[in-house]
C-alpha positions in Angstrom: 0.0 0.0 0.0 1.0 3.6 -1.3 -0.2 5.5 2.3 2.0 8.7 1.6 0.6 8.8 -2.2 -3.0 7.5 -1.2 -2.9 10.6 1.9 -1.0 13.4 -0.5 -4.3 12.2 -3.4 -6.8 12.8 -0.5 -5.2 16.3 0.1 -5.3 17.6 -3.4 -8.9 16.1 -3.8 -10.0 18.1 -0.3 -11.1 15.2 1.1 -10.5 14.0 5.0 -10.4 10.6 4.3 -11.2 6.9 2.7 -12.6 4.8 3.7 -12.3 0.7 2.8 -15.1 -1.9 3.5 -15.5 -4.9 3.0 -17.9 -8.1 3.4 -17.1 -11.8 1.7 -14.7 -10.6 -0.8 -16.7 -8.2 -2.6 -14.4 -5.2 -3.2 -11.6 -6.9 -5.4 -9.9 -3.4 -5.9 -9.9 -2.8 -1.7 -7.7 -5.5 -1.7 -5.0 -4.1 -5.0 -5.5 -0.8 -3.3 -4.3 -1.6 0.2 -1.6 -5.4 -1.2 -4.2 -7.5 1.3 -4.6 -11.2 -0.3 -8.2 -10.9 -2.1 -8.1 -15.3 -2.3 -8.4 -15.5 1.6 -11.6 -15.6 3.2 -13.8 -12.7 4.6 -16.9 -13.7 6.3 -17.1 -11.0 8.4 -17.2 -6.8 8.0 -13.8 -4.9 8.0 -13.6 -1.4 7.9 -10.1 0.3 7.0 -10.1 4.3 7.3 -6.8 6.6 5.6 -7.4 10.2 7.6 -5.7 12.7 5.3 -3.2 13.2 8.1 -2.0 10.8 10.7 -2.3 7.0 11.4 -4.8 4.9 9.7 -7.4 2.9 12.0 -8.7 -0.4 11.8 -11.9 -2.5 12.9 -12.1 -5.7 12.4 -14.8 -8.8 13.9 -13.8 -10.3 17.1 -14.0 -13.8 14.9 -11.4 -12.4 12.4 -9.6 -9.7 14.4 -6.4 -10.5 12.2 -7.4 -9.5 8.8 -6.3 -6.4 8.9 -3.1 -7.1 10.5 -0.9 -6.6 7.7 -1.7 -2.9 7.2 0.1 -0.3 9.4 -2.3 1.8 11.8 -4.2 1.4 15.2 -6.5 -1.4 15.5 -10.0 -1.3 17.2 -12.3 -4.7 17.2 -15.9 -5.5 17.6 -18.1 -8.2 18.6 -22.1 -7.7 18.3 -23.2 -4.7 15.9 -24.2 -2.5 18.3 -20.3 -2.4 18.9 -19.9 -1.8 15.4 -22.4 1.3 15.3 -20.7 2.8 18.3 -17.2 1.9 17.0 -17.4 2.8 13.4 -17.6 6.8 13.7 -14.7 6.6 16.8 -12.5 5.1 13.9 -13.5 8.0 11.2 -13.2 10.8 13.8 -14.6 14.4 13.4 -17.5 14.1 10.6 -16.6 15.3 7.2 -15.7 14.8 3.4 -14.9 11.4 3.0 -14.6 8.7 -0.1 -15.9 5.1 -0.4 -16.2 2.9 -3.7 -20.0 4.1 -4.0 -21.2 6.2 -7.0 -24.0 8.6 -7.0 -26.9 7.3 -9.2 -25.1 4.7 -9.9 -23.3 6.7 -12.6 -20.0 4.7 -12.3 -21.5 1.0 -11.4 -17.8 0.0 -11.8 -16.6 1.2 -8.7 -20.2 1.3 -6.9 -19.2 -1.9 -4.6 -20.3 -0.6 -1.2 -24.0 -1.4 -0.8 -26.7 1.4 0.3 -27.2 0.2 3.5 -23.3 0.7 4.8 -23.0 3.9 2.6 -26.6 4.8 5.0 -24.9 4.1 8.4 -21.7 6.1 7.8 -23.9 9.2 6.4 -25.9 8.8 10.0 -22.7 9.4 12.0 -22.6 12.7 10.2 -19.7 11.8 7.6 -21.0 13.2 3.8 -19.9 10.6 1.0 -18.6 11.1 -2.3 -17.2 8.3 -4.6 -13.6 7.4 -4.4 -14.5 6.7 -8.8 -11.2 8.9 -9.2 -8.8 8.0 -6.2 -9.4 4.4 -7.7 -8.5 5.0 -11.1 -4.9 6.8 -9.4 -4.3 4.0 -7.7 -5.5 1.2 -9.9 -5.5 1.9 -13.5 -2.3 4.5 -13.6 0.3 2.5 -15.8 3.9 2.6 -15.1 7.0 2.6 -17.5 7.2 -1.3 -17.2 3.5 -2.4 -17.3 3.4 0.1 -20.7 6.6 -1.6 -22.1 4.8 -4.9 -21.4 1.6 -3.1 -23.4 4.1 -2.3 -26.5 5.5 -5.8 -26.5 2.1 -8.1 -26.1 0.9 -5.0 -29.4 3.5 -6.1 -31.5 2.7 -10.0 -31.0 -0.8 -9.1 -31.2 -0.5 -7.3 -34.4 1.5 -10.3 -36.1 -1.0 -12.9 -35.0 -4.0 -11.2 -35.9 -2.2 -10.9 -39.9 -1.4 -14.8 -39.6 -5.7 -15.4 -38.9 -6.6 -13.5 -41.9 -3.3 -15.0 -44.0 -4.6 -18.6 -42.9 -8.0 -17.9 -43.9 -7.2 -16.7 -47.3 -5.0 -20.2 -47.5 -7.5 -22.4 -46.9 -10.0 -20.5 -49.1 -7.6 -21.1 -51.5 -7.3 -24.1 -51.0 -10.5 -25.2 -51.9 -11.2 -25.3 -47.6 -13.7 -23.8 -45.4 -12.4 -22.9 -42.0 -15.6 -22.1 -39.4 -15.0 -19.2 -37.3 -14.1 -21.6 -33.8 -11.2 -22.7 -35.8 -9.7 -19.3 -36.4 -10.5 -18.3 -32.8 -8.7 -21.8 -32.1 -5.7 -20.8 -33.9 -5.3 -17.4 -32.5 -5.5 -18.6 -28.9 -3.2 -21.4 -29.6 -0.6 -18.5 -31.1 -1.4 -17.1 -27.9 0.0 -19.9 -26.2 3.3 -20.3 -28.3 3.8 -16.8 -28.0 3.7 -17.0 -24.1 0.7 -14.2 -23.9 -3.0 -15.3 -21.9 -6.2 -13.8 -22.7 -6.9 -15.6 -19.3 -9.5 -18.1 -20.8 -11.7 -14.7 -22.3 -11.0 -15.7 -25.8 -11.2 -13.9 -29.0 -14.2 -13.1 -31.4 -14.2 -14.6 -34.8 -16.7 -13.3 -36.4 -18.8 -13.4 -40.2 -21.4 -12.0 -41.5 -24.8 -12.0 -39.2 -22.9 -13.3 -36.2 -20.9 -9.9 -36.4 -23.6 -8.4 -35.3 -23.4 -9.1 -32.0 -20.7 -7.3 -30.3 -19.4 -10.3 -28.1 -20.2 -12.7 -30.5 -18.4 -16.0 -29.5 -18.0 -19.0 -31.6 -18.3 -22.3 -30.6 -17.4 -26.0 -32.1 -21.2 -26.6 -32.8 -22.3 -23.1 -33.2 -19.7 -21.7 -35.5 -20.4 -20.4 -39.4 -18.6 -21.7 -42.1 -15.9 -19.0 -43.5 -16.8 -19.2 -47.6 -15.8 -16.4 -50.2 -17.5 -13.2 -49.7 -17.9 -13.2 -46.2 -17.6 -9.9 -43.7 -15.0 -11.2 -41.4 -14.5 -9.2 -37.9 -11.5 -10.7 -35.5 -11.6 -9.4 -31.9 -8.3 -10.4 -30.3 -6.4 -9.1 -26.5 -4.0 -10.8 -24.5 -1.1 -9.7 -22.1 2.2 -11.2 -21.6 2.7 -14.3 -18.8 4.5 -11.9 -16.6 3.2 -10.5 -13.5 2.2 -6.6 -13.9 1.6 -7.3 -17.2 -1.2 -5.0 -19.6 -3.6 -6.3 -21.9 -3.1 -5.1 -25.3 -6.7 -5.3 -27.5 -7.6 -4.7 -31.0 -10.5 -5.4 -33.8 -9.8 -5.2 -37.2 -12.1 -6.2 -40.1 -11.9 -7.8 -43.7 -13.7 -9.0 -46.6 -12.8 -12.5 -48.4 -13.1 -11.4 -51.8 -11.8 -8.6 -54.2 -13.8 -6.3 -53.8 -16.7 -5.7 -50.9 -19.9 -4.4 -51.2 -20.4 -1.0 -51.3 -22.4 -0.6 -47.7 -20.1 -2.2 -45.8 -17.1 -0.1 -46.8 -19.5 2.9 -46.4 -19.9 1.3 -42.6 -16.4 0.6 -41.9 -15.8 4.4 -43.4 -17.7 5.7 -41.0 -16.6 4.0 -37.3 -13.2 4.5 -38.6 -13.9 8.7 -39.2 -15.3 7.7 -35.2 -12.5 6.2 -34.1 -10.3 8.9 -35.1 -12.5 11.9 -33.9 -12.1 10.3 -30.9 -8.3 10.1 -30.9 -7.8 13.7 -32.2 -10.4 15.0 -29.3 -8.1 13.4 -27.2 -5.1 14.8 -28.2 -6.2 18.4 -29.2 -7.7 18.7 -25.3 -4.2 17.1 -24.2 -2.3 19.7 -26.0 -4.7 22.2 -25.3 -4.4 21.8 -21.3 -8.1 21.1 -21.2 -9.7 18.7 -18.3 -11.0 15.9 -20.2 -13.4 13.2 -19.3 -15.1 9.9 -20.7 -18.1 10.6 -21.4 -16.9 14.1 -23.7 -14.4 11.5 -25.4 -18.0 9.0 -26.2 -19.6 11.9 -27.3 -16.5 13.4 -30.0 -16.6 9.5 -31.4 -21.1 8.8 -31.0 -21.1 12.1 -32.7 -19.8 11.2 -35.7 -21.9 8.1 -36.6 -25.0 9.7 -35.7 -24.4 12.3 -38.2 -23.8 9.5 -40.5 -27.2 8.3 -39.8 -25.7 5.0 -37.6 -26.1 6.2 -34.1 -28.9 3.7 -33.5 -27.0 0.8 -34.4 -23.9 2.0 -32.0 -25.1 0.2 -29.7 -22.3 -0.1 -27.3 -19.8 2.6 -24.8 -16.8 4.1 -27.2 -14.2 2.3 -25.1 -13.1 0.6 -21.8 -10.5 0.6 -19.1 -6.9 -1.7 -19.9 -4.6 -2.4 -17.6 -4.0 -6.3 -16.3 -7.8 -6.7 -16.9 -8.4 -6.3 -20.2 -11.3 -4.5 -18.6 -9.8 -2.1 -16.1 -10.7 0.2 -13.5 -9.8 3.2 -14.6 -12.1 5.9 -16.5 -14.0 4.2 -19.5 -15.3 5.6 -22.7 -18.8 6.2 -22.2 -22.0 8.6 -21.9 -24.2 5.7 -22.9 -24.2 2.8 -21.1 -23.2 5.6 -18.0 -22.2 8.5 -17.9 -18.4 8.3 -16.7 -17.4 11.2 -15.4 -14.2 10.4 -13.9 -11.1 12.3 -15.9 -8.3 11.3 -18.3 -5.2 11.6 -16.9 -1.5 10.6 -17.9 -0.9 6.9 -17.0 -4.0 5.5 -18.1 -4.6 3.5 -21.0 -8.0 2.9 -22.7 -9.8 1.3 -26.0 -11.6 3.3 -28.9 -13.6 1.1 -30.2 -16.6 2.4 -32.7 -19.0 -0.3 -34.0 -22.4 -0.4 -36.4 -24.5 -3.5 -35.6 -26.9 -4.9 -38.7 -28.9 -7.5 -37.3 -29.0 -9.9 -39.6 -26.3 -8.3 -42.3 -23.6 -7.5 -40.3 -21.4 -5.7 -38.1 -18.3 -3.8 -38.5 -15.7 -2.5 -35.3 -12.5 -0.9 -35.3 -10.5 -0.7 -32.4 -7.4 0.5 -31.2 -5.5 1.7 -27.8 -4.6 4.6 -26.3 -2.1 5.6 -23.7 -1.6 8.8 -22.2 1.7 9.5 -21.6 3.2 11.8 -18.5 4.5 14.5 -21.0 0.6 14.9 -21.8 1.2 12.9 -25.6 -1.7 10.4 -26.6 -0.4 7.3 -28.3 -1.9 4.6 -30.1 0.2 1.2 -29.6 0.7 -0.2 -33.2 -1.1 0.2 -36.3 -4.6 1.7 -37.5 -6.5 0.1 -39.4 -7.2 2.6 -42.9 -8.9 0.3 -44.8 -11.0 -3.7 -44.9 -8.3 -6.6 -45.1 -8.9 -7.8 -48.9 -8.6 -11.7 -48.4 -7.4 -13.1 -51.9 
């Protein structure tokens, strides 16, 4: 645990404190926050307040009075809840400002573990709440030089396998053969393998035609399409490198097995990719520029685009998500649809833009690439861009 960094945070933010709970493991990102061990057992309420100043201050239950034990601060214990209600506000101190992984209106579900009844009881000691939406993206999502290094190198692996799928389709089209869609995906997460990355058993989308249309997508040994001439062909691929610290690197690129593709589906791909890099400039200029930046603007720069386009109501998903070792992290995601995500882009962080037009029935077309804010304030995209549709001949 970071306590001079997490304490210095809570002074620029003006806030006196924040404050951890937990009850049967659910807040995974308490435990990254503060190094506890998220695999052992919690069947009883902890509570784990940082003051802005001074020591930290633990309670714990009687039946698990340990569990905090390897975190530095002052230790109080309960038994029956009563204790716990007169306990609680002796631990937080004077009432004021403090933060909890809770999100008003549920604008931020992400981070909104806490459930109403806790986030009730502290308010009734006299403490006002906000969410802890950005303190967790500081301390969770912000990427340093070696986990973006690790980002580069799984980008470049990435990028090479996804050209050997649509090379090995056009090979056994070739060859007079009709490869289904679960055996690309199977090919992809066995170079996965050979290449020492994991997409941690979350495997990639291999996707034609009609089954394109759904954004997650995932083929299976009996429910797969045969891959024949003159398909629409969309490959979702992410993985990280085996190595501990390690950040997921993701991508979607599409193509079309023939010559030449229709006329409405380079017309679709046209306009997600004029989204996708909307998006990417609005970044940059506003990073430039000096100019606070949050998610839900970014959403807006790339929604706005295929709206006007006369698309929006088959975008039918956020702009882009949180990377870091999840390939969906918890910092600030892309996104004034699903939510509204307020939280701010700052350097460290690293993100997917990822436009996509849904045709039930016809198809579906994504583009997708990553961004990474760097401390200097540059935006950068890991690898390539994809211009134009792969032309599998």
């Amino acid at each position: 645990m970071e306590l001079e960094k997490i304490q210095e945070a809570l002074g620029a933010a003006d806030l006196d404190g924040w404050l951890f709970y937990d009850f049967q493991n659910r807040d995974k990102m308490a435990y990254s926050i503060l190094g506890m061990d998220y695999e052992k057992m919690t069947s009883r309420r902890w509570f784990y307040f940082i003051p802005r100043e001074g020591t930290p201050r633990k309670l714990a239950h009687n039946v698990e009075k340990g569990k905090l034990d390897s975190l530095p601060g002052d230790k109080e214990v309960y038994f029956a809840w009563k204790e716990l209600h007169r306990k609680l506000p002796q631990i937080l101190g004077k009432p004021g400002k403090i933060a909890m992984q809770y999100s008003p209106m549920n604008n931020i579900p992400y981070v909104s573990i806490v459930d109403a009844g806790t986030i009730e009881l502290v308010k009734s000691f006299g403490f006002e709440v906000v969410s802890s939406a950005d303190l967790v993206q500081t301390f969770e999502a912000v990427i340093d030089k070696k986990g973006y290094e690790s980002h580069l190198k799984a980008g470049e692996i990435i990028q090479k396998i996804k050209d050997e799928a649509f090379t090995l389709i056009g090979g056994e089209l070739a060859a007079g053969k009709n490869p289904t869609e679960y055996d690309i995906q199977q090919f992809i997460v066995k170079r996965f393998e050979e290449e020492s990355l994991t997409c941690e058993a979350e495997y990639p989308i291999v996707a034609v035609n009609e089954h394109a249309a759904d954004p997650h997508f995932q083929p299976t040994p009996d429910g797969s399409s045969v891959i024949r001439k003159n398909d629409k062909i969309l490959i979702d691929l992410w993985a990280k490198l085996k190595e501990p610290g390690s950040i997921f690197y993701d991508i979607t690129w599409c193509g079309y097995a023939g010559k030449e593709p229709p006329a409405k589906y380079v017309e679709i791909f046209d306009v997600v990719m004029r989204g996708r890099d909307a998006a990417h400039d609005f970044v940059a200029g506003r990073f430039k520029e000096g100019v606070p930046t949050y998610g839900w603007e970014v959403d807006d720069a790339c929604r706005n685009v295929v709206v006007d386009a006369g698309y929006g109501e088959y975008f039918v998903h956020r702009t882009g998500h949180s990377i870091g070792e999840a390939v969906h992290g918890n910092g600030v995601n892309i996104d004034n649809l699903e939510t509204r995500d307020e939280r701010r882009l700052v350097p460290g962080i690293c993100f997917s833009i990822e436009p996509g037009i849904y045709i039930e029935g016809d198809m579906g077309v994504r583009t997708e690439i990553d961004l990474f804010i760097k401390d200097d304030a540059e935006v950068v995209v890991a690898g390539k861009k994809q211009s134009k549709l792969v032309l599998i001949t």
